[in-house]
DRENLONU-350622 format. One line per field, with one value per residue (C-alpha): x, y, z; chain. Coordinates in nm, 2 decimals. Layout:
N
u	X ...
v	Y ...
w	Z ...
mol	A ...
# end
This chain:
211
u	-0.84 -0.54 -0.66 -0.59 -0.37 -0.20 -0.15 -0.06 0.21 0.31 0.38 0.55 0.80 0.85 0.94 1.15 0.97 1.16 1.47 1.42 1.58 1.32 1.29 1.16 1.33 1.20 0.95 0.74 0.76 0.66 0.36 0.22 0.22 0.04 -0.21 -0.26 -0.30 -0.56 -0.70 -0.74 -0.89 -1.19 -1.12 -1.27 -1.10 -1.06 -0.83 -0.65 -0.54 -0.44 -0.25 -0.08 0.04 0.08 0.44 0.39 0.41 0.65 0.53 0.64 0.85 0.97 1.06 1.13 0.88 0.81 0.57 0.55 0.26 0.21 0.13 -0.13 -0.37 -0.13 -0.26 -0.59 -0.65 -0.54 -0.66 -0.97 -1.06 -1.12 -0.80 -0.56 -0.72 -0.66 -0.30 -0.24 -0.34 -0.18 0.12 0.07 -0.01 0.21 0.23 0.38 0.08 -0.22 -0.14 -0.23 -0.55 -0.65 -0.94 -1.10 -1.39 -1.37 -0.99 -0.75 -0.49 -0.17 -0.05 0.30 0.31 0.10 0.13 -0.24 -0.48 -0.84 -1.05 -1.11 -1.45 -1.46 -1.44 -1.07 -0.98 -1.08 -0.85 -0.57 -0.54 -0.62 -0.37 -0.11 -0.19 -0.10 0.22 0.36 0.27 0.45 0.76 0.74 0.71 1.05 1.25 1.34 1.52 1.23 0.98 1.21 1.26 0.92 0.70 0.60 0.51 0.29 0.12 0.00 -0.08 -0.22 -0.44 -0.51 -0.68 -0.88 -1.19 -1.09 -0.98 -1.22 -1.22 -1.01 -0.70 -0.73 -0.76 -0.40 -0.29 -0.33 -0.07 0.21 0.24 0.39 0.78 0.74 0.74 0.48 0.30 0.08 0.12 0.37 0.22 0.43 0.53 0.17 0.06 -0.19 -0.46 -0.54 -0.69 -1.01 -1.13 -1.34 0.43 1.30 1.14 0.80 0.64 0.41 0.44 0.83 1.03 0.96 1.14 0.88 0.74
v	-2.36 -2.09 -1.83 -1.45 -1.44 -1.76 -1.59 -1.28 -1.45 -1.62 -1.30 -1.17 -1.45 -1.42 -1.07 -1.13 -1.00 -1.24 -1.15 -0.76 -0.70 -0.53 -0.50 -0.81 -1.00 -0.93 -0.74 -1.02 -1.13 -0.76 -0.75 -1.08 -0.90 -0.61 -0.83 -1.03 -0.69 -0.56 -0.93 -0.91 -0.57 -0.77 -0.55 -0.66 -0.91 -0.67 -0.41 -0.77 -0.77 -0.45 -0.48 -0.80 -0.57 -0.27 -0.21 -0.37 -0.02 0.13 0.41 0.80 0.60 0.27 0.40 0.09 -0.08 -0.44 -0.40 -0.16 0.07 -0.07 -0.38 -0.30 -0.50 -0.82 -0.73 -0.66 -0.95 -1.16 -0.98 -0.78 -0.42 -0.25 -0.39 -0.31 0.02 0.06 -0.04 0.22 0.49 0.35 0.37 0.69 0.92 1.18 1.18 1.54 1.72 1.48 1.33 1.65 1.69 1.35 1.29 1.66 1.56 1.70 1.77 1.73 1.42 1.45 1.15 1.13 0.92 1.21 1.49 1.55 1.58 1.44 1.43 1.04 0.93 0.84 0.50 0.54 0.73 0.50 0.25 0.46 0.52 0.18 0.10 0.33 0.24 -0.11 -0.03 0.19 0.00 -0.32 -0.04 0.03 -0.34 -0.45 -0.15 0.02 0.28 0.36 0.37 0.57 0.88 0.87 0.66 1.03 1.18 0.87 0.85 1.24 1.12 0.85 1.11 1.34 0.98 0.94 0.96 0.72 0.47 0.16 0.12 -0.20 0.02 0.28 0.09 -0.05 0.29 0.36 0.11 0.32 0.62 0.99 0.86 0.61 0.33 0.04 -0.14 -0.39 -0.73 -0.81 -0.98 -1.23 -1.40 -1.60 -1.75 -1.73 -1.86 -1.50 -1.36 -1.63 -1.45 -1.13 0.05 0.60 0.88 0.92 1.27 1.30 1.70 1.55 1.28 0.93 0.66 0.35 0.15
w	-1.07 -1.00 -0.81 -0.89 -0.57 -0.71 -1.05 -0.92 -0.72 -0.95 -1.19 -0.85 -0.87 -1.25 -1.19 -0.94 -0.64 -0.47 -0.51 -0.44 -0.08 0.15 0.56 0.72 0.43 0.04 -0.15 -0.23 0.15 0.23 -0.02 0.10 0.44 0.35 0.20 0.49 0.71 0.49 0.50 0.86 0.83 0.68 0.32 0.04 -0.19 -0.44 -0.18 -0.05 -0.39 -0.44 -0.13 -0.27 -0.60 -0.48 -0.61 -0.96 -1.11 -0.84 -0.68 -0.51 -0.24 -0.42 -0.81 -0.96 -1.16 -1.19 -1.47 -1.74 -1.78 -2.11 -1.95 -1.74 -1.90 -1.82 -1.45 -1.49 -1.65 -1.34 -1.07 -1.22 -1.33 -0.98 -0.75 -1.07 -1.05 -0.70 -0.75 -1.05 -0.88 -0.55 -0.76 -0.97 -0.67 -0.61 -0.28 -0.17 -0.36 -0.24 0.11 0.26 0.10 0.05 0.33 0.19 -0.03 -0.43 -0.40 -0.66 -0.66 -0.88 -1.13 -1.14 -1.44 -1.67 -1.46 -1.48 -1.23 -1.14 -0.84 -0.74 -0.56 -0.20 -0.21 -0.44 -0.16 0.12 -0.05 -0.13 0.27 0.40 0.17 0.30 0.58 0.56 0.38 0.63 0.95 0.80 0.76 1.11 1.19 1.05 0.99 1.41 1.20 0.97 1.30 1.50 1.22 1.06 1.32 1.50 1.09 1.01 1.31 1.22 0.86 0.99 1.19 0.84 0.74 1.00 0.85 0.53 0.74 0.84 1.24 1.20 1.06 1.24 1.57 1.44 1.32 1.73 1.79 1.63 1.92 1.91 1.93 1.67 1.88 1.72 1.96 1.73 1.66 1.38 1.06 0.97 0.61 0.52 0.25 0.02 0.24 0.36 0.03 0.13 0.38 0.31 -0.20 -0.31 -0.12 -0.04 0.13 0.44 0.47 0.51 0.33 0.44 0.25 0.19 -0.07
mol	A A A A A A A A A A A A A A A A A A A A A A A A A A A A A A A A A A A A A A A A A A A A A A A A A A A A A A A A A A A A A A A A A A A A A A A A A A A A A A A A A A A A A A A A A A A A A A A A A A A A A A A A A A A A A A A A A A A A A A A A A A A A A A A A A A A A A A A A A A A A A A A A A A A A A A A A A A A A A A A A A A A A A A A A A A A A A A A A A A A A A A A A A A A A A A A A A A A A A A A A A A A A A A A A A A A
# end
């Protein structure tokens, strides 16, 4: 039986994931990545997912869309209700308005899509920053140009997080120190095999370009 990893994948591939140039090779390499990060970070399947389709919708640093909105069903029907939701509002979150504010309990988060706001539980918000998380330090791990401008602006986001992030990421987040220089071991292309175990211009207070 196909996995949701396999299906999602595969939907990757259809879309032409692929194909889509990215640092460290292409946006489907990256995503697997990410995936195998959070995989590492012993999140649940349901994040590791997530983490795998993060830029399905596009999102406040990568625009472009691999799926429309009016497909979301498409994904939640392959990787299930909770990691799609993780990755629409992953992709939704305007990042300028709720990165600052993010690790405050009961604060408002901005969708870019409606332009509406809510205020998401703790455990949304746990995800949306071991999810940054994840995304960024890949950045940092194949883009030396990316690391050098912005490592010293993540590492104090990364810092703003502190108290959404599990011990696992923020032990990596660590890694990444006040110069931008990243210390941690690189994550390189996997496969599938990782989701057995247990993201233009973005903002962080400045512009930082990432997916």
């Amino acid at each position: 039986m196909s996995t949701p990893t396999a299906q999602a994948e595969s939907l990757l591939e259809a879309l032409g994931a692929e194909t889509v140039p990215h640092p460290g090779g292409t946006l489907l390499a990256h995503l697997r990545r990410v995936q195998s990060r959070l995989a590492l970070w012993n999140a649940r399947p349901a994040l590791q997912l997530a983490g795998l389709c993060h830029a399905f919708y596009g999102t406040d640093g990568f625009p472009t869309a691999l799926l429309p909105l009016d497909r979301r069903s498409e994904l939640q029907g392959i990787i299930g209700a909770e990691a799609e939701s993780i990755v629409y509002f992953y992709g939704a979150c305007d990042r300028k308005v709720t990165y600052p504010t993010l690790a405050d309990q009961g604060s408002d988060v901005r969708d870019r899509f409606t332009g509406r706001s809510h205020t998401p539980d703790t455990r949304l918000r746990r995800d949306f920053a071991e999810l940054t998380a994840a995304n960024e330090l890949d950045l940092t791990d194949h883009d030396p140009v990316f690391r050098e401008r912005y490592g010293a602006d993540l590492f104090a986001l990364f810092q703003r997080f502190r108290t959404l992030l599990s011990q696992a990421a923020w032990k990596d987040c660590l890694t990444l120190d006040f110069t931008g220089r990243a210390r941690h071991i690189r994550i390189s292309d996997t496969s599938s095999e990782w989701a057995g175990g247990p993201g233009g211009s973005g903002n962080h207070d400045h512009c930082i370009h990432d997916h």
